[in-house]
C-alpha positions, 0 to 999 in steps of 0.5 A, spaced: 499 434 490 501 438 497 498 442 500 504 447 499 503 446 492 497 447 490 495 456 490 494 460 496 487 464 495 488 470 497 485 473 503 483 481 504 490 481 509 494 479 502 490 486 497 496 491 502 502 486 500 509 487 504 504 493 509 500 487 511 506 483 513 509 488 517 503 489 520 503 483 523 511 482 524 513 481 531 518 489 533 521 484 540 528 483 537 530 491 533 533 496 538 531 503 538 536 505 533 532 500 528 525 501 529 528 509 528 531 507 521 524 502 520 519 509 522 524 514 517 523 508 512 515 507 513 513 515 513 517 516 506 514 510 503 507 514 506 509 520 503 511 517 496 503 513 497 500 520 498 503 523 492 501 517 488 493 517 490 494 525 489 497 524 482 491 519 481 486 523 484 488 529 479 487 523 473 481 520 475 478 526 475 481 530 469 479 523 466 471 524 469 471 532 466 472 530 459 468 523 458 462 527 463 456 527 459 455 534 456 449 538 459 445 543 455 
C-alpha cells in the first residue's frame, strides 16, 4: 500500500478544517481587490461563528439549569 493510500492522522492544524488551510495559503499572487472580497468573505464568516457559539452558549447553558442538581 502507497503511502498516499493509506489515512491521513489528523494533526491539531487539520481540527479548524478550511481556516487551517487559509491560514497558511501564501496572499503573494491576489490583487488588492481580491484580498478585499477575501476580508469581507472572512469577517462574515466570523459573525456567522459568533452567532453560532452565542446560540450554543445559550443551549449548553439552558441544558446545565434544567439537569444542575436541585439544592434545598
Amino acid at each position: 500500500m502507497d503511502d498516499d493510500d493509506r489515512p491521513r492522522l489528523r494533526s491539531p492544524e487539520d481540527d479548524f478544517g478550511a481556516a487551517s488551510l487559509l491560514a497558511s495559503e501564501s496572499l503573494d499572487g491576489y490583487s488588492l481587490e481580491e484580498l478585499d472580497a477575501r476580508i469581507a468573505l472572512l469577517e462574515a464568516e466570523i459573525a456567522r461563528i459568533r452567532v453560532h457559539r452565542e446560540k450554543s452558549a445559550a443551549h449548553m447553558l439552558a441544558a446545565r439549569s434544567l439537569f444542575r442538581p436541585k439544592t434545598s
